[in-house]
N, C-alpha and C positions, 0 to 999 in steps of 0.2 A: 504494500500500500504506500509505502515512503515513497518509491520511484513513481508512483503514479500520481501521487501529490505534489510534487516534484515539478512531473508535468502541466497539469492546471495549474499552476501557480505562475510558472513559466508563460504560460499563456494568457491569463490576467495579465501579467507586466508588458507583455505583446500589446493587447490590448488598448493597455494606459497608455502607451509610448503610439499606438496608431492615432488614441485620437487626441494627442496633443503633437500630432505633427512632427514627431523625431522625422530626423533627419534618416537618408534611406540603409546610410552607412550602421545606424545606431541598430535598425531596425534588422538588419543581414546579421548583425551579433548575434541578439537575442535568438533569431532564427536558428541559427547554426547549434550557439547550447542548447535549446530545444531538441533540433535531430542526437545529439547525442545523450542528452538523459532519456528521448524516446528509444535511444537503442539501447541502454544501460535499463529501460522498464522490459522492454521484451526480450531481454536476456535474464532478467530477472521472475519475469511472470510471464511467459509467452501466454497471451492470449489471443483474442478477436482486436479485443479493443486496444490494448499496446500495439498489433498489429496495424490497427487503424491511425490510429496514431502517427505510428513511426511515417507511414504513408501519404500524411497529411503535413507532415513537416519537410518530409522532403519535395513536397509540391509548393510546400510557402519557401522552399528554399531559394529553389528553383526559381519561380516567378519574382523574389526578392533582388535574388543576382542577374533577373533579365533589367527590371527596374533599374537597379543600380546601373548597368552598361547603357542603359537609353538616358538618366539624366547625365553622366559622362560624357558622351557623346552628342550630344544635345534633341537627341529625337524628340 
């Protein structure tokens, strides 16, 4: 249950930091610890939902470092 609380918690702070507008760099952090306490929950408890999880952080990963390479590049 630690590593699962872990992760909502991680995602609150996601949250907070989405809607006060962090900056996109601030926001690819958080992302990133995120995929690894989701892989450190499903190594610990394989389930569906740490499954889900893990799966849904490497999707906000992803989209976070496409974001970041569009406002670098000025798209």
């Amino acid at each position: 249950m630690e590593k699962a609380r872990a992760v909502l918690e991680r995602l609150d702070r996601i949250d907070g930091l989405r809607e006060g507008e962090a900056p996109p760099a601030v926001l690819l952090a958080e992302v990133r610890a995120l995929l690894c306490e989701a892989e450190e929950w499903v190594r610990a408890e394989p389930s569906d939902r740490a499954g889900e999880a893990l799966e849904l952080s490497r999707e906000a990963l992803a989209a976070g470092e496409r974001e970041a390479v569009d406002l670098l590049v000025g798209r």
